[in-house]
N, C-alpha and C positions, 0 to 999 in steps of 0.2 A: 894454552889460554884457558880452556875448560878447568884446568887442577887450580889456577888461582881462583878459582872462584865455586864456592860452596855448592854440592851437588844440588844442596835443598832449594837454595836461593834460586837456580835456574827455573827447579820442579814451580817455585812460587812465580817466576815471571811469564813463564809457559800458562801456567794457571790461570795468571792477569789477564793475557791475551786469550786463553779459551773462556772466560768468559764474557770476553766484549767481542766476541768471533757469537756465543752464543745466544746474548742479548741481542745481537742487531736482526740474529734470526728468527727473535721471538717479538720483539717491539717493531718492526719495519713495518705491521700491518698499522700499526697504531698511530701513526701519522699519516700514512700515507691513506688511512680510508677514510680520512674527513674528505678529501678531495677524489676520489673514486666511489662515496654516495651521493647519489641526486639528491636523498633529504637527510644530511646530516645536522642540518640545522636546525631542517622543522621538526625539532622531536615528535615522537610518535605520530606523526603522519606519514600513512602508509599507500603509496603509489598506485593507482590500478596498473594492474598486469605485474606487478611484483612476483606475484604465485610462481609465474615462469621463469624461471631462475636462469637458467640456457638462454633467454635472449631481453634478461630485465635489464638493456643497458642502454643507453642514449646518451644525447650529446651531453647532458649536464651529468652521466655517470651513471653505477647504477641502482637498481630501485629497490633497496632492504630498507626494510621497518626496522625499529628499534630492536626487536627479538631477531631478528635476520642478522644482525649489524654485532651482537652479542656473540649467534653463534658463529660468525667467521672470527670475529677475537677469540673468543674462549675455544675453537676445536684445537688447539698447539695441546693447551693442556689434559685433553681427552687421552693422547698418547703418550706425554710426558710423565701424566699422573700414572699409569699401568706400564710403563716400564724404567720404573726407581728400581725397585726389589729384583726382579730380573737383569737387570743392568748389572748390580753390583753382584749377582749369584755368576753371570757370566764373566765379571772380570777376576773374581775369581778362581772360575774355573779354565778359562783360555788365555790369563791375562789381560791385568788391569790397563796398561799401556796399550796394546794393540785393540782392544775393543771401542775405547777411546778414540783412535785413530779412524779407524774404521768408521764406523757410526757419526765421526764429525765427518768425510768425506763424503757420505751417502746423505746428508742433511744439507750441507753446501747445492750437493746436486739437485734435488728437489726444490729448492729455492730458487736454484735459478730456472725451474721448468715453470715457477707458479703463474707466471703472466701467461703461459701459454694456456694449463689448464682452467686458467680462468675466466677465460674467455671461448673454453669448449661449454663449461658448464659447471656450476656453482659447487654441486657434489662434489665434483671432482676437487676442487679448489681444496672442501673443507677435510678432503681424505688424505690427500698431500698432506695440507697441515697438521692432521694428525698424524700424520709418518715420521713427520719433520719433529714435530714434538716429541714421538718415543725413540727416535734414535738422539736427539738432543737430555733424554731424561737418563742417561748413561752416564755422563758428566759427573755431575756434581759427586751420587755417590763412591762410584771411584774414585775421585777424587780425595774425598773423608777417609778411603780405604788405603789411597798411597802416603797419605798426612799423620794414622794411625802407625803405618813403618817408618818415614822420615822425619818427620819432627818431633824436637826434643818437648816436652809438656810446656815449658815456659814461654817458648818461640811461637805455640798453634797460635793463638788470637793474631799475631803478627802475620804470619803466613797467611793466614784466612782473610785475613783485612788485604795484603796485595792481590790477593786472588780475586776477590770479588769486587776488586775496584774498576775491574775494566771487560764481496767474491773474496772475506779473512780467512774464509774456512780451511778452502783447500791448499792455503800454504800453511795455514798451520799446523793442519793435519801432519804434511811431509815433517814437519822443523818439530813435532811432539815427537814421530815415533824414530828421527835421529835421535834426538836428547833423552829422552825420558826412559828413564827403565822402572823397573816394579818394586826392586829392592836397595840397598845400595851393594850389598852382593854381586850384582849383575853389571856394576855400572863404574866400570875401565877408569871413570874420571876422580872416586872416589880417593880422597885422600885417606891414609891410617889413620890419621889425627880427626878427620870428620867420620869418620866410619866407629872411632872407639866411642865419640861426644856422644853416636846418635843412641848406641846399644847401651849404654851406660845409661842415657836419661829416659828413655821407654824404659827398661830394664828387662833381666833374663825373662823372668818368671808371665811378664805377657806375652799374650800368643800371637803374635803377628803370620803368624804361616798361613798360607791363602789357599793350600789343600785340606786344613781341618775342616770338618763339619761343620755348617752352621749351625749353634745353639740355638732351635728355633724355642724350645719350650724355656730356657732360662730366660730367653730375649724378652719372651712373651709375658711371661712374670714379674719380670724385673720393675717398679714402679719408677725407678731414675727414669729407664726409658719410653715409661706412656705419658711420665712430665713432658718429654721432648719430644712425642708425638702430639700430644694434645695440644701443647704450649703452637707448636709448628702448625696445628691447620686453622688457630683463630690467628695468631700473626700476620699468616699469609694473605691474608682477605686486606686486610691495609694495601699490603704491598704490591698487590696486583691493581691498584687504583689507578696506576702508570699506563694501563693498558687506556684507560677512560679518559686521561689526563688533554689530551689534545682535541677531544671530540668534544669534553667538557668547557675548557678556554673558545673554542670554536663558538658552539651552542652559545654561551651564556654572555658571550664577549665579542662574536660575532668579526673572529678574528678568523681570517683567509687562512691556507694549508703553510701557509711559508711561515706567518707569523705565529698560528698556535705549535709546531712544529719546533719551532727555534726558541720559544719560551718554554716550553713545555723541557727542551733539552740542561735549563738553569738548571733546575733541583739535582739532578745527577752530577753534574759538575760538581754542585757543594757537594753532596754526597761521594765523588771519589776523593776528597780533599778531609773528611769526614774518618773514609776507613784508613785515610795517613793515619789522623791522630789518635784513631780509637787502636791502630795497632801499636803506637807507640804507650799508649797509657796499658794497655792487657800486659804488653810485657813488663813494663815496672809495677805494673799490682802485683803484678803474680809470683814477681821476686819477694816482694814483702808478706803477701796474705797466703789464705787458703786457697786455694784455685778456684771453689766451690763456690765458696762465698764470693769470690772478685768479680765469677761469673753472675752471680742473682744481683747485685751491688748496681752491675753495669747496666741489667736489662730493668732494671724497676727504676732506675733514673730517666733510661733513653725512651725508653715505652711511654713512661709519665707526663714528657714533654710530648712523644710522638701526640698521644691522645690529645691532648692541650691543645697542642698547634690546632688539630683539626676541629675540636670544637671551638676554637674560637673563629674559623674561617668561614663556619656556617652562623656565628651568630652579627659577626660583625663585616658591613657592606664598604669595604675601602680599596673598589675596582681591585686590575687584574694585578695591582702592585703586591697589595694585601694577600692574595690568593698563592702569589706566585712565594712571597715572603713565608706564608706557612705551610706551603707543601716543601719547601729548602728545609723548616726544622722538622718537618715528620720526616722527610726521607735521610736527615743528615742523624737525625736520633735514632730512628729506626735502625742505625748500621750496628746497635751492640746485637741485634740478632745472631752475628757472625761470631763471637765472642764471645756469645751466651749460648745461645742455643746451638746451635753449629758446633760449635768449638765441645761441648759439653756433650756431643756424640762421643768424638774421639777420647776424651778425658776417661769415661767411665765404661769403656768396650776399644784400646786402640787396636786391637787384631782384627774386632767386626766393626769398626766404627763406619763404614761402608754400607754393611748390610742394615745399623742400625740409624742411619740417615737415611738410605734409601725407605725402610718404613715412616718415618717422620716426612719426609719429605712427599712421598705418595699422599699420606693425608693433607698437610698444606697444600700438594698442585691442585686436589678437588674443588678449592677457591676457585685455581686458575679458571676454568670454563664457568663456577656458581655467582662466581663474581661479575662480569660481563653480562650473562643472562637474569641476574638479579638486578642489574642496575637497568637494563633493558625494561625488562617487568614494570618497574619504577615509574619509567619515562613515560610506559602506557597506563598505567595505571593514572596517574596526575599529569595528563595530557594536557588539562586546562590551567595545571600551573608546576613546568618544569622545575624551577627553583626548588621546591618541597622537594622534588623528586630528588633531586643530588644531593639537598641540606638531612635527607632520610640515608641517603646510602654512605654519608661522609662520618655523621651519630653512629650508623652500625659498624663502622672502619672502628672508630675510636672505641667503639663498646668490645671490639674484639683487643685489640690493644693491652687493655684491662685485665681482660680473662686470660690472656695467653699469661700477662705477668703473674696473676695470682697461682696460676697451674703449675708454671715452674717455681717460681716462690717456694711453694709445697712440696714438689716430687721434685724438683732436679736437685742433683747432686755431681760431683767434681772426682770424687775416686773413681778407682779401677774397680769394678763391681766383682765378687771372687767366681762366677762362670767366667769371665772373657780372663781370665790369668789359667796360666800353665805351670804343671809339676815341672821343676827344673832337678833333673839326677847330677848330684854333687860330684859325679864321674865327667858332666859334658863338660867343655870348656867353653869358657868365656871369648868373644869375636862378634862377627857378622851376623846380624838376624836374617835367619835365610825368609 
């Protein structure tokens, strides 16, 4: 049953589901702590006896301020953001498949201890979270690292778009480390016919071998890659707005935990509906054009509207219809990030495209936790009128928007860059990328 069906296609639906295994583990605070603060409503008012975190809880929840409220969303990302680059230096050193495994099994676990530590004492809550966050920050670059060996250059936007369209953990963990292997080398199910497709379209001369050295000084130099660094930490400041999304409809709309909860869940719906079509259109661009250009094409159109949306949400008042309508086009435009920038790791590094995601990607999670505790800041800052306060953090979403597209505009590029290519000796023979 396996040999009918393409080794890559499974890696792609494993994918899909380790990242909605991954998301539920990162957004589950995000709804569910409008209704576990006593003052999520009343922006910046701050409870007495808050200070004592170990027993700030009562019957209506418990008692964080807006900065309190920040750091339990944003600590995921304290751990996530510091273990990209080691993530992907150990899936190449131990294998990219089993460290995966692993690290999603141990993230499953700590999630399901959190209600307990969290109810010992607040620290403890936000240490966990960072646990959960750095064994969850393994993911994605691997990932870029096993997409750099199996997929053919025309197919990434495709693959990336099902991948990041979607108690998950601990079976997925078992059902990744049956199916999944490293290479297709490794993997009994592979046909000749998809095994010659894959070596043919990466080609001899990149290096995909997961025991070479990492190029740190080429990496470092290289300008394609500080496009996709830089581009990567102003983007992600939009993107983590999802963290805010329910506390925001809450606060301003004064909508209970069910309803901001279940509205707030629209905009991802369009947005899985979104990386359908954005992976269907990457791969017929990318048949016709340059790869290079189909990726800068994609993210200055979908960026453009992203921004759009969100300025016009802040200028114009047309309840939560209005609200809910322009965060659908920020989150459903925002999806050529996967196809642009993502995708444009593997294209011009596919042997380090791992290592060189898990850099880009370390600097966008820095959003993760500056995002939460800047909009926090906010809230206290224009206590006597919250609206400003969100209509200022939604301007700086969209001002970042901008700058990421102008950055890759500039510096990113679509080739193979000639560090991440290998001498190929006209004596070895053509097969299998080990």
């Amino acid at each position: 049953m396996c040999r009918e069906i393409p080794a890559r296609w499974i890696l792609s639906l494993m994918g899909l589901l380790g990242v909605v295994n991954l998301t539920s583990l990162r957004i589950n605070l995000s709804s569910s702590i409008v209704d576990m603060v006593s003052n999520a409503s009343n922006i910046g008012y701050h409870h007495e006896g808050a200070g004592n975190l170990s027993s700030a809880h009562n019957q209506h929840g418990f008692s964080w301020n807006a900065n309190e409220q920040g750091l339990a969303l944003g600590s995921y990302f304290y751990g996530y953001t510091f273990s990209q680059v080691f993530g992907a230096w150990c899936g190449r050193r131990f294998g990219r498949v089993r460290v995966i495994g692993v690290s999603a099994i141990m993230a499953s676990l700590l999630t399901i201890l959190n209600p307990v530590l969290l109810n010992i004492h607040f620290w403890l809550f936000v240490a966990a979270r960072i646990c959960i966050g750095a064994f969850a920050g393994t993911f994605y670059p691997i990932m870029h690292g096993l997409w750099g060996i199996w997929s053919p250059p025309e197919e990434r936007g495709g693959h990336l778009s099902i991948q990041y369209a979607g108690a998950l953990g601990l079976v997925w963990s078992g059902a990744w480390l049956l199916l999944i292997f490293d290479n297709p080398a490794d993997n009994p199910n592979v046909t000749p016919e998809e095994a010659k497709q894959t070596s043919l379209s990466i080609g001899e001369e990149v290096n995909t071998d997961r025991t070479d050295d990492v190029k740190w000084s080429n990496i470092l130099k290289s300008l394609p890659v500080w496009g996709i660094i830089l581009s990567t930490f102003f983007d992600h400041m939009p993107s983590y707005l999802y963290l805010l999304l329910p506390t925001y409809l809450h606060a301003t709309y004064n909508l209970n935990v069910q309803q901001s909860s279940m509205l707030s869940s629209i905009p991802y719906v369009v947005k899985i509906a979104a990386y359908a079509f954005l992976g269907l259109l990457d791969w017929c661009l990318s048949k016709r054009y340059e790869i290079g250009n189909v990726r800068k094409a994609v993210k200055l159109t979908g960026y453009s509207l992203a921004a759009l949306s969100l300025i016009i949400m802040t200028q114009v008042t047309g309840g939560v219809t209005i609200t809910l309508l322009c965060f659908c086009i920020q989150e459903s435009a925002a999806t050529v990030s996967v196809t642009g920038i993502k995708a444009s790791a593997i294209d011009i590094a596919p042997g380090f495209s791992g290592v060189v995601f898990a850099l880009a990607n370390s600097a966008g999670s820095i959003m993760g936790f500056l995002t939460p505790q800047y909009a926090g800041a906010l809230r206290e800052a224009y206590i006597e009128n919250p609206n400003k306060a969100w209509e200022v953090l939604y301007l700086t979403a969209a001002a970042c928007y901008i700058l990421a597209t102008a950055i890759f505009l500039l510096l990113g590029s679509g080739k193979v860059q000639q560090w991440a290519k290998r001498e190929v000796d006209d004596t070895e023979t053509t097969g299998l990328i080990d």
